[in-house]
Backbone bond lengths (Angstrom), bond angles and torsions (degrees), N, CA, C in turn:
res aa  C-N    CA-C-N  psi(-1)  N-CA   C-N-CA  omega(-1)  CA-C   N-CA-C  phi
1 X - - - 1.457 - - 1.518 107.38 -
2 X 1.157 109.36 -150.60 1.641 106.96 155.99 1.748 129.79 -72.17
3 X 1.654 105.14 141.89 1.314 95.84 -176.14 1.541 107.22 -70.94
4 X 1.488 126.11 138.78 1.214 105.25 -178.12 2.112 90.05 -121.41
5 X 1.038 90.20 3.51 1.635 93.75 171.67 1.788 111.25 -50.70
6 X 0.987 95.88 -43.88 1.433 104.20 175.54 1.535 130.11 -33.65
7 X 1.822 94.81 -73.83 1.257 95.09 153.22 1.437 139.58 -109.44
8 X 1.132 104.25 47.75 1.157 128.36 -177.63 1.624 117.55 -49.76
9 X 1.553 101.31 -63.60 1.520 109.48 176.79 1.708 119.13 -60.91
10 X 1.255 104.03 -28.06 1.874 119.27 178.35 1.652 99.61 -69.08
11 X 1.475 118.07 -11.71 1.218 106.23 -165.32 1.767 107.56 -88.20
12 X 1.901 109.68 150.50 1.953 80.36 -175.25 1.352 105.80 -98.95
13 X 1.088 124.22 -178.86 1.707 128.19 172.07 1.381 111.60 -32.96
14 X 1.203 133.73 -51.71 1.622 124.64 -172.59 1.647 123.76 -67.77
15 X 1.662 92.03 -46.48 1.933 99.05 154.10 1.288 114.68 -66.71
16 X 1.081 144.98 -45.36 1.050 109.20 167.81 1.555 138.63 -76.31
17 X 1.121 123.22 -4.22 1.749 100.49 139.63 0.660 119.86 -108.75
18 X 2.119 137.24 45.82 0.821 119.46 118.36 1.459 140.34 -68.60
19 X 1.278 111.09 -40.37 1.621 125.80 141.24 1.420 126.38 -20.34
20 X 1.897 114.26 -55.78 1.141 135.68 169.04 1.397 118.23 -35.37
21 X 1.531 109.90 -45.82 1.407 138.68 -141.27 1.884 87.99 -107.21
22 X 1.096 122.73 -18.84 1.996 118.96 -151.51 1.947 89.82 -106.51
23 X 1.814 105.75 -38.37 1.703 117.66 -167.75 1.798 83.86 -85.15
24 X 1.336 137.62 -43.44 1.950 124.67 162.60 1.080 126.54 -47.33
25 X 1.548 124.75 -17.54 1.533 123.86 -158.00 1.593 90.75 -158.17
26 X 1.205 115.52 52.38 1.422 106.26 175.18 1.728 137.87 -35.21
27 X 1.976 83.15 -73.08 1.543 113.86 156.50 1.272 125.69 -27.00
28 X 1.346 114.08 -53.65 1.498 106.55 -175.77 1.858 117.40 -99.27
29 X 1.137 97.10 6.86 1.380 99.72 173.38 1.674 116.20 -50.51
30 X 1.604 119.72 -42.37 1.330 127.96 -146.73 1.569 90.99 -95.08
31 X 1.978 117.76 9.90 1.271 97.21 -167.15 1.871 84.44 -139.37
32 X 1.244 108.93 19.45 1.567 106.70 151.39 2.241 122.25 -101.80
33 X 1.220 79.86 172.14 1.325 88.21 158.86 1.411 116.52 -96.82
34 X 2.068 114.53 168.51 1.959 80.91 174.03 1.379 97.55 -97.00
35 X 1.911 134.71 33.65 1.290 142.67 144.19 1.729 99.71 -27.37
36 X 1.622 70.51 -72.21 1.582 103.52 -173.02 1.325 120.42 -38.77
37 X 1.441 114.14 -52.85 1.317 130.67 -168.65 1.837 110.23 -75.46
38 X 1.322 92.57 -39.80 1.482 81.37 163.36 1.494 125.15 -49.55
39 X 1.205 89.21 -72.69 1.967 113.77 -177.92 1.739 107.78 -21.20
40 X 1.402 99.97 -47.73 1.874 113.50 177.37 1.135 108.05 -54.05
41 X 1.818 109.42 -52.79 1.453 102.07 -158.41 1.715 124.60 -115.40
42 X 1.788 93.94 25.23 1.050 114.17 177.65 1.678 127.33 54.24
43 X 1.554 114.67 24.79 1.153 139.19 177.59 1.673 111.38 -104.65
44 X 1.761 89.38 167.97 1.921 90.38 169.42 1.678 111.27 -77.84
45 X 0.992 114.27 174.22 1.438 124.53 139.52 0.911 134.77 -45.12
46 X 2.030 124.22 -38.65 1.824 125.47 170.71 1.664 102.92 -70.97
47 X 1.764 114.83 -27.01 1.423 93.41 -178.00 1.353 123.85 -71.20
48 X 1.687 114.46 -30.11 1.410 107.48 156.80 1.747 133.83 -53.38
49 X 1.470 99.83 -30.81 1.368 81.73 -165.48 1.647 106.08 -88.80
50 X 1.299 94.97 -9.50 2.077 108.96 174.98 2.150 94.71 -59.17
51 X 1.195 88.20 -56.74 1.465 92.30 -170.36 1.570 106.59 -65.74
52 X 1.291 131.28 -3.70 1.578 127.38 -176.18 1.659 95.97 -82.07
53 X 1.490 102.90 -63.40 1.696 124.63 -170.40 1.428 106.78 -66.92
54 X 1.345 128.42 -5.07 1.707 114.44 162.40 1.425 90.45 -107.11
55 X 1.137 151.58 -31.16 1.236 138.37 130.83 1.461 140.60 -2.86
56 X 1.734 102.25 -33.54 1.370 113.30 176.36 1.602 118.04 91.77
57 X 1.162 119.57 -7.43 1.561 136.91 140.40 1.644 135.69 -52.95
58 X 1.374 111.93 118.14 1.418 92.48 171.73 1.645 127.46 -50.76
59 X 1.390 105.88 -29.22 1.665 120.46 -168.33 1.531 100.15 -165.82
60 X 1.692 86.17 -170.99 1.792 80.44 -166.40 1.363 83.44 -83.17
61 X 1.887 151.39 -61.46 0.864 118.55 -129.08 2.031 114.97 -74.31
62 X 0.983 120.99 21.63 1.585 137.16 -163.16 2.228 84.58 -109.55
63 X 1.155 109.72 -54.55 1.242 121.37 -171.11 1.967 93.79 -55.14
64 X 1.172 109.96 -82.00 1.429 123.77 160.55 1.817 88.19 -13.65
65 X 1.270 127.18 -98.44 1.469 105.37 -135.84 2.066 97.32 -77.57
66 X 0.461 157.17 26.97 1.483 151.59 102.17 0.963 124.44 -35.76
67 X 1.437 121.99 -49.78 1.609 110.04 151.04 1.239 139.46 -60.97
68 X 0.946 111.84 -19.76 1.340 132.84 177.86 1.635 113.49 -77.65
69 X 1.150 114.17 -49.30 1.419 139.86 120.83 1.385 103.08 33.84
70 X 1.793 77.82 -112.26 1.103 107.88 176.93 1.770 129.95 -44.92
71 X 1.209 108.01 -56.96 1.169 115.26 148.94 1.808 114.93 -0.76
72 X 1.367 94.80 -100.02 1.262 102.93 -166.66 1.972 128.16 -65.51
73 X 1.342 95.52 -4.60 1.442 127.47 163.49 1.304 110.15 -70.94
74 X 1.586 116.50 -44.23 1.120 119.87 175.65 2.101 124.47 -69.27
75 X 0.953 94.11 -16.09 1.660 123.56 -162.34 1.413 104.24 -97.43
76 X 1.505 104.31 -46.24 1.477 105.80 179.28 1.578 117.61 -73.45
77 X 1.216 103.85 -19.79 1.415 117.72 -174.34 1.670 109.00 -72.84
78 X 1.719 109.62 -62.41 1.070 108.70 163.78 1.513 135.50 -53.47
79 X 1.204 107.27 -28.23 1.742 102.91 163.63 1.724 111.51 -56.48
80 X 1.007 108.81 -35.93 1.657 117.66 -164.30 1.247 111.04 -80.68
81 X 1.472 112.55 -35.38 1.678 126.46 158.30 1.309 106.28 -48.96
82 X 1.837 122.99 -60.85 1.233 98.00 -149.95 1.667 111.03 -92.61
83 X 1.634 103.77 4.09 1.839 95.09 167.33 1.753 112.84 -97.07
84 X 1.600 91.40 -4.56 1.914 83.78 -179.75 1.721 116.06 -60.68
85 X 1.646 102.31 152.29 2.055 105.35 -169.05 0.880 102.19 -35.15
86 X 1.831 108.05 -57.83 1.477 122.12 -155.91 2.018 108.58 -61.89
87 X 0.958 121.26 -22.20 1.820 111.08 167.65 1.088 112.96 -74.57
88 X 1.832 100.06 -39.21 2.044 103.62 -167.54 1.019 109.49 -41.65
89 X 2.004 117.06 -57.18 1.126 145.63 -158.49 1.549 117.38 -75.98
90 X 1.462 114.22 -16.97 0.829 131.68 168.77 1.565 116.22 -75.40
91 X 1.307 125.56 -77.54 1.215 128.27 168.24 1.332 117.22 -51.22
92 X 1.521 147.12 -3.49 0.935 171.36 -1.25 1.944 84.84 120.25
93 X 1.523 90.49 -104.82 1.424 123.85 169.23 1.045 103.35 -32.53
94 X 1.390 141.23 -70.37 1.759 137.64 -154.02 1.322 93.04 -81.28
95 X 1.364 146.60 -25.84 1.943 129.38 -171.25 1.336 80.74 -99.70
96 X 1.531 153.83 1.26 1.334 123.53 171.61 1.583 109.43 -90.57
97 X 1.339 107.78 -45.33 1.772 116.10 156.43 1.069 115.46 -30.47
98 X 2.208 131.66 -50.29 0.853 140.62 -162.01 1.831 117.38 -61.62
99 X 1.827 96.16 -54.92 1.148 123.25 -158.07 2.246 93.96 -74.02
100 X 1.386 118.13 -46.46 1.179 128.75 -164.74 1.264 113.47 -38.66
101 X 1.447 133.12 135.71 1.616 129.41 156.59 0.992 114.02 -103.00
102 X 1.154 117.18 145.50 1.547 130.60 -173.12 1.669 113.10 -88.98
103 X 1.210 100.51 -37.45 1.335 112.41 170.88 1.736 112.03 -61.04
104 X 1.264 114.99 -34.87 1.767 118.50 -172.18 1.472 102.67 -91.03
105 X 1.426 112.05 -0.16 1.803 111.91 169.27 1.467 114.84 -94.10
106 X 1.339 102.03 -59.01 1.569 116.48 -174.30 1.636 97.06 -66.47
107 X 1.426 146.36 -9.57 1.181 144.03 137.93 1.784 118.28 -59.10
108 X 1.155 114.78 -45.34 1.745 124.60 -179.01 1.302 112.85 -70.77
109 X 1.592 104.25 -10.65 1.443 108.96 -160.86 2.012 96.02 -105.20
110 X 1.303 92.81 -18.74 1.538 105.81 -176.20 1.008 105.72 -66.19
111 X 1.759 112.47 -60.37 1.233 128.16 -170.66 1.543 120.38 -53.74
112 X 1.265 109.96 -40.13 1.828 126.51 160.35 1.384 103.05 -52.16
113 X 0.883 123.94 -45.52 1.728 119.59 -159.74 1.749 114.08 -60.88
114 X 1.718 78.82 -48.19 1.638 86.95 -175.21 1.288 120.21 -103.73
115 X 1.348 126.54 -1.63 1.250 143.56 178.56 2.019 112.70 -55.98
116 X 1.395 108.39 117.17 1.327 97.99 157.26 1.813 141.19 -18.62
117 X 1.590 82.42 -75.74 1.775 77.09 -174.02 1.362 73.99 -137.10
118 X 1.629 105.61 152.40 1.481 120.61 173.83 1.798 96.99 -119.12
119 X 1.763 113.98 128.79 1.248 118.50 168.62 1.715 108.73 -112.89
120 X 0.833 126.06 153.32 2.051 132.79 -173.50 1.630 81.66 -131.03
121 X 1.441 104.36 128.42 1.754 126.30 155.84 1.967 118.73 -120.42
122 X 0.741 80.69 98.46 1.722 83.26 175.13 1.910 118.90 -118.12
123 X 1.660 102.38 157.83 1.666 83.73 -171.76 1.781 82.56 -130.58
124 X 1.554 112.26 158.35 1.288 105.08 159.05 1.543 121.16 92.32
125 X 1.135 134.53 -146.66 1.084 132.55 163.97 1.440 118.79 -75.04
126 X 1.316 121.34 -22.09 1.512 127.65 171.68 1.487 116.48 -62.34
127 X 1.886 107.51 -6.43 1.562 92.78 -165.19 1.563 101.88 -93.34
128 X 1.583 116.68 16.53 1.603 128.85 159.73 1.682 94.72 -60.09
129 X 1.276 124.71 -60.18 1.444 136.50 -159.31 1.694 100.92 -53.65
130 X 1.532 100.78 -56.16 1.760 109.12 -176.94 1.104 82.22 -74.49
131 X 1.430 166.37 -103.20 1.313 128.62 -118.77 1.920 111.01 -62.83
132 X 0.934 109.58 -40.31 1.878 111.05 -177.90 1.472 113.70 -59.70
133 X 1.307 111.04 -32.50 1.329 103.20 -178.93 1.671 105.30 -99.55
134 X 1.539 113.92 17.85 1.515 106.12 -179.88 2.073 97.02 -100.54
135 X 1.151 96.62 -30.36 1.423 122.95 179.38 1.410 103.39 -58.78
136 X 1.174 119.94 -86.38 1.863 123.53 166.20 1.110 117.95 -26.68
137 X 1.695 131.49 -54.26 1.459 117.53 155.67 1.307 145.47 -34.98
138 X 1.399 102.14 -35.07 1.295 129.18 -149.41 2.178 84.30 -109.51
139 X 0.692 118.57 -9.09 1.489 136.61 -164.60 1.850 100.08 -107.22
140 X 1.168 120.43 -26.15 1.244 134.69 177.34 1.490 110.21 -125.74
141 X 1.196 104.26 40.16 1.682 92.01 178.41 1.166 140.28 49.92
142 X 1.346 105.64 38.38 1.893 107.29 175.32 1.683 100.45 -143.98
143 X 1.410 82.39 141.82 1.698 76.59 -165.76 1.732 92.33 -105.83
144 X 1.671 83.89 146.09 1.671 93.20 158.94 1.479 120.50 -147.97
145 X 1.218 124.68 -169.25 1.366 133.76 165.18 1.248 130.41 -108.31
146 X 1.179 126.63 121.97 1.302 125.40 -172.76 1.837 105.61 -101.71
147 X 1.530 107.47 118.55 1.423 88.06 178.12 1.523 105.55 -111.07
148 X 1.693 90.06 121.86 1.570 88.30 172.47 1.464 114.17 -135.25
149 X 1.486 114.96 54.77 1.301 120.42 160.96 1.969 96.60 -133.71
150 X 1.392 100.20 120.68 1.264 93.57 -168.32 1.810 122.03 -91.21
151 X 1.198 105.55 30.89 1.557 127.31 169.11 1.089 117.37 -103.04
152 X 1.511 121.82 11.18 1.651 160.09 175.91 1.147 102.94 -94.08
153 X 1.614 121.71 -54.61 1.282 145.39 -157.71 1.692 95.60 -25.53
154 X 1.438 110.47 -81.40 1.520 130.10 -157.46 1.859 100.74 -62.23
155 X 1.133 108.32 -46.10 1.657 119.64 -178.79 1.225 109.27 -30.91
156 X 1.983 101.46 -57.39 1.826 104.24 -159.96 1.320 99.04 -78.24
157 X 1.517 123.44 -45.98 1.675 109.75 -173.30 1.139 112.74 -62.04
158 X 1.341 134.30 0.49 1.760 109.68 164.72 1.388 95.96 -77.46
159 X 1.221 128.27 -34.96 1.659 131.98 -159.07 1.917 114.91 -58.67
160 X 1.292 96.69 -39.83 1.401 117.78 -178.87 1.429 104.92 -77.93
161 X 1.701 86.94 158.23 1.863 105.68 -171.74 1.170 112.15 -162.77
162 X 1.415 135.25 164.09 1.351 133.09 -153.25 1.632 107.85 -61.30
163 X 1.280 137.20 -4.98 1.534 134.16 -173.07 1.314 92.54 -111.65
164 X 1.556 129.39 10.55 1.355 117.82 158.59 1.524 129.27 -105.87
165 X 1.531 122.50 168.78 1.443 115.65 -161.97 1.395 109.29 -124.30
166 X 1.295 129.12 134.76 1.711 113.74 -173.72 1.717 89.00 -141.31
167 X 1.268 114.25 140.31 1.068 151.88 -160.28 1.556 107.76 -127.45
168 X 1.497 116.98 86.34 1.470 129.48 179.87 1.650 108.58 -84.31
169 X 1.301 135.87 140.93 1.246 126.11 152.91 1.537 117.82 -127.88
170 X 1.391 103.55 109.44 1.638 92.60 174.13 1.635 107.00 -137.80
171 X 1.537 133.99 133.45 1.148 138.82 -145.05 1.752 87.75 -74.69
172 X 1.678 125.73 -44.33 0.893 115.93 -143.46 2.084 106.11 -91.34
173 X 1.687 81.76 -18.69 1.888 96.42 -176.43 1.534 115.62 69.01
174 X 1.583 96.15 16.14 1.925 105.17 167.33 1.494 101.25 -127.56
175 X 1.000 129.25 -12.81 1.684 134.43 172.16 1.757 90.91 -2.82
176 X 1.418 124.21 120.44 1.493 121.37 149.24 1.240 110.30 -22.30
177 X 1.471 107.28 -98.36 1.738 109.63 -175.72 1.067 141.93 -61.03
178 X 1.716 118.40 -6.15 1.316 145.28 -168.75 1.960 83.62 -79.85
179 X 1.317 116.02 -50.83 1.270 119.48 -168.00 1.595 118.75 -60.38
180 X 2.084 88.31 -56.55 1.543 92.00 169.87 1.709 115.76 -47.48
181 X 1.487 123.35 -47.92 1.383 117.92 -164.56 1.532 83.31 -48.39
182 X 1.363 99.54 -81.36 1.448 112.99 -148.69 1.880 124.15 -48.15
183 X 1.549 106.56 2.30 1.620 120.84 162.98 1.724 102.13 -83.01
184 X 1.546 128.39 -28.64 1.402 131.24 -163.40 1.356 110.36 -89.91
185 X 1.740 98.74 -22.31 1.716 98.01 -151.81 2.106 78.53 -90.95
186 X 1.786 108.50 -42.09 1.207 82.85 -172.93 1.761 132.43 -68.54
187 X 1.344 119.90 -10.00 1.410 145.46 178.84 1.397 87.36 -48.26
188 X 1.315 130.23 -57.22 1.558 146.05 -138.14 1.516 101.98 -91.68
189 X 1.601 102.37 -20.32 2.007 108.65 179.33 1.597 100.01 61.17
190 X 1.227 108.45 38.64 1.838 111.25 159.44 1.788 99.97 -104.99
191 X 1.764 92.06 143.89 1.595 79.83 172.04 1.050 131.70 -102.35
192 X 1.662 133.03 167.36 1.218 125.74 -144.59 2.038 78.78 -134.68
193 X 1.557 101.16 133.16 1.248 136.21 154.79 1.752 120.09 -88.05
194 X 1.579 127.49 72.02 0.963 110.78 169.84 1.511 134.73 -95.81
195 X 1.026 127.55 153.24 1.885 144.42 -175.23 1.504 106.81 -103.72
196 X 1.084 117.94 116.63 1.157 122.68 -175.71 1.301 117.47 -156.92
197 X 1.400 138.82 166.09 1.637 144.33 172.87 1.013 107.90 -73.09
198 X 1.623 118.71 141.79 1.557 109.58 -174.14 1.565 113.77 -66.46
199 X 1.339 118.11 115.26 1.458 114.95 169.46 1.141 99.01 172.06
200 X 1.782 113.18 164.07 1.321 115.03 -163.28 1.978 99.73 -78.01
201 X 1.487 93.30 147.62 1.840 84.55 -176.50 1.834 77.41 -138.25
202 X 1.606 71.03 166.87 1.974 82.95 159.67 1.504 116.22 -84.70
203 X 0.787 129.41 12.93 1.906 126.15 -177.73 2.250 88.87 -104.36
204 X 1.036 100.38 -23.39 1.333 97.53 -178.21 2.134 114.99 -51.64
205 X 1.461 98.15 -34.82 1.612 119.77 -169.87 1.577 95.81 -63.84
206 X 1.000 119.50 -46.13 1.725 132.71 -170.86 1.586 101.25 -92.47
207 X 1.150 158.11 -79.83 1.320 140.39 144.80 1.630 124.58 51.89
208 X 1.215 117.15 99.58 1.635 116.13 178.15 1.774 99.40 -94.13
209 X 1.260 119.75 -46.19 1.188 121.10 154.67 1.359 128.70 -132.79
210 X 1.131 145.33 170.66 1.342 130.17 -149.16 1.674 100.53 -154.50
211 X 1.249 110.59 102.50 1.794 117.00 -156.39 1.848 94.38 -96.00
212 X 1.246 131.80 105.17 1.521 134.37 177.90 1.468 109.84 -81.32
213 X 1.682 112.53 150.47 1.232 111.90 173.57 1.884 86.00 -142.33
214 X 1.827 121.43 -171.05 0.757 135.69 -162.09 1.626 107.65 -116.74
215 X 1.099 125.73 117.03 1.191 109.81 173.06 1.798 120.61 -142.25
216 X 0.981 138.73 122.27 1.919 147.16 -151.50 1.836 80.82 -71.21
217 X 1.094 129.97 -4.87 1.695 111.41 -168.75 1.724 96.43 -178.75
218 X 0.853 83.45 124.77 1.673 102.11 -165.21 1.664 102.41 -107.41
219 X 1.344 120.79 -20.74 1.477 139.33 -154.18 1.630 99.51 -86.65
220 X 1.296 123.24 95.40 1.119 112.03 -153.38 1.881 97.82 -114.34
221 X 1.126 120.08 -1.34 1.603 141.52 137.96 1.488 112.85 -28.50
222 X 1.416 95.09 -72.19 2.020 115.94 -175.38 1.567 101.70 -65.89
223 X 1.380 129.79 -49.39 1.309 136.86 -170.25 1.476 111.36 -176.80
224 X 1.844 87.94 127.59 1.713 110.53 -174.48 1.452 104.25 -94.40
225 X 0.969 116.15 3.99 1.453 110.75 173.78 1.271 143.31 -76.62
226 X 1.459 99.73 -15.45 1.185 147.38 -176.76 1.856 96.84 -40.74
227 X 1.509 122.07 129.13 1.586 118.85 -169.99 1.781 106.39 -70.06
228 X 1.007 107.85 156.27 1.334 116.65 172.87 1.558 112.15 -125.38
229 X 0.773 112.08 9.11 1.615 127.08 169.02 1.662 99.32 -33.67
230 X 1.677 118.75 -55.89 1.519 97.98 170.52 1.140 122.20 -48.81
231 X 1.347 130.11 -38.27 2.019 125.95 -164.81 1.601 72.23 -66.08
232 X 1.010 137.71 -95.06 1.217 144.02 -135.30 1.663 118.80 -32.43
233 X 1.554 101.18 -48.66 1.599 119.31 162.78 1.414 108.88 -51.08
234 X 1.184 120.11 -61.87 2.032 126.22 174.25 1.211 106.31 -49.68
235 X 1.403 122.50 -35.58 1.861 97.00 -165.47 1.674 92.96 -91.31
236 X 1.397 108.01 -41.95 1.899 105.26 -174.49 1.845 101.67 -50.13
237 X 1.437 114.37 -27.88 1.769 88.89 170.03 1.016 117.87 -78.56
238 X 1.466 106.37 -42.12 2.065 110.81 -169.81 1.277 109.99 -58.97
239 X 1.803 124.38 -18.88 1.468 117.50 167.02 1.398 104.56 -77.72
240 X 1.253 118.58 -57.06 1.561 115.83 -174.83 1.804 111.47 -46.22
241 X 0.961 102.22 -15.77 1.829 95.99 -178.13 1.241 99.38 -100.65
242 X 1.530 124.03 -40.53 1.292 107.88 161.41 1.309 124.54 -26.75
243 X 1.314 108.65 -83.53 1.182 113.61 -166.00 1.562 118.51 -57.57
244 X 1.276 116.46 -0.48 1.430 126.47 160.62 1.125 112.15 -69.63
245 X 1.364 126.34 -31.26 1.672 112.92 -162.87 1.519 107.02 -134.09
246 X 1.580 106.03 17.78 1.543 97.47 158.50 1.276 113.53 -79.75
């Protein structure tokens, strides 16, 4: 608001808690009178308006809309804070930390270890996620397949069988084909590792384990743009534990 540090010391005992009394109750300052303001702070009316004009105000009601001012300066700001990337992405990050089990990784991470053949299916912007986490495997010595031509789709699930591991990622956990795979792969009794936004999906029914991340829009129909920064957090642990327990 205004610095009132300034004149702070010029100010006498009664302005300053009236002052005391205006920096406690900010908000409603711009919606009294200084009737009003007296009455609160058990002062006259000249001590307010003494305290407006060393203040730097002609009067209080000039003082009032500076606060008021301020106020809504203050409000506008925070709206703008809380849709800027940098918060989205932020809060983003801390409810995916929040939501994560450690126990359903260092299990996913098991299941990779010893698993026959490991396949990753992703559609969309998620297939950034399947390629990084096909890379990191492949970066630690385990080989897999990444299928990302989906006229493949039907080919590999006949191929697979219960000593194999498939690794679905779809933000929304209704993906069309994410579903179809994951009805073929379970027919076949291979298990399925899926990544998904926390919420109930249909890929959840087929699911051997079910790895959650956080996401403001899961609707990946309406907009693919949508961050995936959670997959990214899930696979950087499930490698890091990997590589713990090879």
């Amino acid at each position: 608001m205004f610095n009132y540090l300034k004149v702070y010391d010029e100010l006498t005992a009664s302005e300053k808690k009236v002052l005391k009394y205006i920096i406690e109750h900010l908000e409603d300052i711009p919606l009294m009178t200084i009737n009003e303001l007296a009455i609160a702070t058990f002062v006259s009316k000249t001590v307010i308006i003494n305290l407006s004009q060393k203040m730097g105000f002609d009067g209080f009601k000039e003082m009032k809309y500076a606060i008021n001012s301020e106020i809504k300066n203050k409000q506008l700001l925070s709206r703008i804070e809380s849709k800027s990337p940098k918060k989205k992405l932020e809060s983003t990050i801390n409810k995916t930390f929040s939501i994560i089990n450690d126990e359903d990784i260092l299990k996913s991470a098991q299941l990779l270890s010893h698993s026959k053949n490991i396949f990753i299916m992703a559609r969309g912007t998620s297939k950034s996620c399947g390629y990084y986490l096909e890379h990191l495997l492949f970066s630690i010595g385990i080989h897999c397949f990444f299928i990302n031509d989906y006229n493949h789709a039907e080919s590999f699930t006949r191929l697979v069988d219960e000593d194999d591991v498939v690794v679905l990622l779809s933000l929304s956990g209704s993906t069309k084909k994410i579903l179809e795979t994951a009805k073929l792969v379970h027919l076949k009794q291979a298990k399925i590792i899926s990544l998904t936004s926390f919420q109930s999906s249909g890929l959840s029914e087929y699911s051997t384990i079910e790895l959650f991340c956080h996401a403001d829009q899961s609707d990946t129909k309406i907009d693919d743009t949508n961050s995936r920064i959670g997959f990214f957090i899930l696979i950087d642990l499930l490698i890091n534990t990997l590589n713990n327990i090879k």
